[in-house]
C-alpha positions as CSV (number, residue, x, y, z in Angstrom):
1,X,-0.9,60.4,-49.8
2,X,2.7,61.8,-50.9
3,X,4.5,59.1,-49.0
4,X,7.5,57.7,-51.0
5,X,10.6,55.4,-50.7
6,X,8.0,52.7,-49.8
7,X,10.4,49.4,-48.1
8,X,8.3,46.5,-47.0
9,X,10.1,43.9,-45.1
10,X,8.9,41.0,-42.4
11,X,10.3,39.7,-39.2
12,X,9.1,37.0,-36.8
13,X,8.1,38.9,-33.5
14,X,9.3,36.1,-30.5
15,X,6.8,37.3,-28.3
16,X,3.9,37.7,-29.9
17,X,5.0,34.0,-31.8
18,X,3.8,36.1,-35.1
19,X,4.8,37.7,-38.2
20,X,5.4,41.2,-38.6
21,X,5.0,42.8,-42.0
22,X,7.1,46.5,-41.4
23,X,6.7,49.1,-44.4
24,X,9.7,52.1,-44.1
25,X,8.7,55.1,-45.7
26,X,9.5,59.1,-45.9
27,X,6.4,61.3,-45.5
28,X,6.9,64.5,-43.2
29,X,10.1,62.4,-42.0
30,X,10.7,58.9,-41.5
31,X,8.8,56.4,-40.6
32,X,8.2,52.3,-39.8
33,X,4.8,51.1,-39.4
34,X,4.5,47.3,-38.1
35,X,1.6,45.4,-39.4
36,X,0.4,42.1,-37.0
37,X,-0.6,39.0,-39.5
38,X,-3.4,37.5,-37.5
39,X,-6.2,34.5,-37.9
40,X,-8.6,36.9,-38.4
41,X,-10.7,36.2,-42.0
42,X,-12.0,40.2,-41.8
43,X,-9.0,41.9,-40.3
44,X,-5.8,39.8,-41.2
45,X,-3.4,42.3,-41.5
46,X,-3.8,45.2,-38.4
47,X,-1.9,48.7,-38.2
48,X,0.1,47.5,-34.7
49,X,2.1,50.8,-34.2
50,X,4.4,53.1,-36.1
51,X,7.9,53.9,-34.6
52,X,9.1,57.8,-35.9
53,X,12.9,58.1,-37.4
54,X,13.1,61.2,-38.2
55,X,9.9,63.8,-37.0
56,X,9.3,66.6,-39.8
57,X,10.8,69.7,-39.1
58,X,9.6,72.9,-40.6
59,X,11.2,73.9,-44.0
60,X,12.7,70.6,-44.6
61,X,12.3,68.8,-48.1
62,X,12.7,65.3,-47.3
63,X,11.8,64.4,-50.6
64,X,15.3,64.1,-51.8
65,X,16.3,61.9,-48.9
66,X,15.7,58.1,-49.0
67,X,15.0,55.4,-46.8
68,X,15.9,51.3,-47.7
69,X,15.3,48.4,-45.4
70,X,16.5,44.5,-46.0
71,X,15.3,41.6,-44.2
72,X,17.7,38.7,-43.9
73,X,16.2,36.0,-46.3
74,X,18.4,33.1,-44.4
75,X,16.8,34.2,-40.1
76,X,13.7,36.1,-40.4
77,X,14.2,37.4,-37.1
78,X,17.1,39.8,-38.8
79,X,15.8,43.2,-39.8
80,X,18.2,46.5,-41.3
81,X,17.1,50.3,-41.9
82,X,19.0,53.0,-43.2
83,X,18.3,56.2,-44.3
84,X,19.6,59.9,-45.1
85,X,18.6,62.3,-42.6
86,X,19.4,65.8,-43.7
87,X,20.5,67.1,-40.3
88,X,23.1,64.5,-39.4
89,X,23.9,62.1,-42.5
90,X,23.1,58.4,-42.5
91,X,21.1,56.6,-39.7
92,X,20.4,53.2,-39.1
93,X,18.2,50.8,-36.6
94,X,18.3,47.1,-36.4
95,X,15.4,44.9,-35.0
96,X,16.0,41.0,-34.7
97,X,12.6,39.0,-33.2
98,X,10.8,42.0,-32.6
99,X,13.3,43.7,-30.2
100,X,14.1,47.1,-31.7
101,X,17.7,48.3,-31.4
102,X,18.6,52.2,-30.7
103,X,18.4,54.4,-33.5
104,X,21.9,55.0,-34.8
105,X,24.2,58.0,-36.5
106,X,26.6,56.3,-38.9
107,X,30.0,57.8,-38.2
108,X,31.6,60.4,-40.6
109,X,28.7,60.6,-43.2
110,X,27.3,64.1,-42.9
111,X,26.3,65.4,-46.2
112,X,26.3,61.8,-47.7
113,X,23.0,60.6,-49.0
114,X,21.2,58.1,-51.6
115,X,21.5,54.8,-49.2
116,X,21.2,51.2,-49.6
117,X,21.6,48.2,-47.5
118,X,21.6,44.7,-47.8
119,X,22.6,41.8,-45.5
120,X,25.2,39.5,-46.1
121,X,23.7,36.1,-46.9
122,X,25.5,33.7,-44.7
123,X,24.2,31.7,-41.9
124,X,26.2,33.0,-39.2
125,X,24.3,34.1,-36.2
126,X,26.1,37.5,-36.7
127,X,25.8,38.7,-40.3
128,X,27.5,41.8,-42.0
129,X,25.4,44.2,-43.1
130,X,26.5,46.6,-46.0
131,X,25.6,50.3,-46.8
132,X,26.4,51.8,-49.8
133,X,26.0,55.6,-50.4
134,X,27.3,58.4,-52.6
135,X,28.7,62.1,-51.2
136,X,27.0,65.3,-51.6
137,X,28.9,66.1,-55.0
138,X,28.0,63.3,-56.3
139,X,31.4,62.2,-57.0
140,X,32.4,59.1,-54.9
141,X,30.2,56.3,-53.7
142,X,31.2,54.8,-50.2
143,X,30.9,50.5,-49.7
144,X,30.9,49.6,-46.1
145,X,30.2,46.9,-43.3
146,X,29.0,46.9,-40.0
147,X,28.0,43.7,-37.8
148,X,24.6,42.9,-37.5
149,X,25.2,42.7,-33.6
150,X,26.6,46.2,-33.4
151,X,23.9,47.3,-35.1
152,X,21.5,45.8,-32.2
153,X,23.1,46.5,-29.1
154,X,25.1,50.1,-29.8
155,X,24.2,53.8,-28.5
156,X,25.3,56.9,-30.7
157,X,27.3,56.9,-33.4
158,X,28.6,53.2,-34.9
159,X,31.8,53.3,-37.0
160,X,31.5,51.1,-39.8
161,X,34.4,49.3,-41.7
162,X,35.1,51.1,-45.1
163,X,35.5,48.6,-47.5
164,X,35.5,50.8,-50.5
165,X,35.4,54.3,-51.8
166,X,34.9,54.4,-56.0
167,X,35.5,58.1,-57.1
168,X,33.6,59.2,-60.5
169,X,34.0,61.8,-62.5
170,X,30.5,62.9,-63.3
171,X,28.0,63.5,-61.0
């Protein structure tokens, strides 16, 4: 009940040799729950476990903050999160095969909000991965890149490449 920003992806989990269905979503924070597909005929879609983003935090509407997830349609291994998290600006986490990456600040976005992300469709082994977003005004919205890689392997705050920055006049 009163979840919203529902993101259902899937990613092939090496060690188990399965498919993962993963549903993002904000309720009392952020959150990813990973579904197992199994041979089962009664149970073939279990509840495996639910990693936390963001915890709730007293006096905190989340309801204006979003979370977006793409899989990459070209390696199903290739997972991408992002989402607004009121205390620090955008956040991100990466999973490829099943192996989680660190939860990451995006560099230089505090106060930013209204994410999206999508993959670069290329078969490299390394895609880009693009997040837009739009300032606290309202008034510009932000294009940038980051490597898929970066996204696995870094601690902290990432620095992505700014690609873009459209300024509007109305909010």
């Amino acid at each position: 009940d009163d979840a919203s920003y529902f993101q259902v992806g899937a990613v092939y989990n090496e060690s188990t040799g399965t498919m993962q269905i993963l549903v993002a979503y904000q309720w009392a924070g952020f959150h990813i729950d990973i579904y197992d597909i199994t041979t089962s005929a009664t149970d073939p879609v279990v509840l495996n476990s639910t990693i936390t983003l963001v915890p709730w935090a007293f006096n905190t509407d989340y309801f204006y903050n979003r979370i977006r997830m793409d899989s990459h349609s070209l390696d199903l291994n290739k997972v991408a999160i992002v989402w607004d998290n009121p205390y620090i600006g955008l956040q991100a986490i990466a999973c490829e095969a099943g192996h989680w990456g660190n939860i990451l600040n995006i560099g230089n976005t505090t106060g930013e909000s209204g994410p999206d992300i999508a993959f670069t469709q290329n078969a490299t082994a390394n895609p880009e991965v693009n997040i837009v977003h739009h300032n606290a005004s309202g008034t510009a919205i932000t294009t940038s890149s980051i490597d898929f890689n970066t996204l696995m392997t870094a601690t902290g705050t990432v620095y992505p490449s700014i690609e873009d920055v459209n300024n509007i006049t109305v909010p």
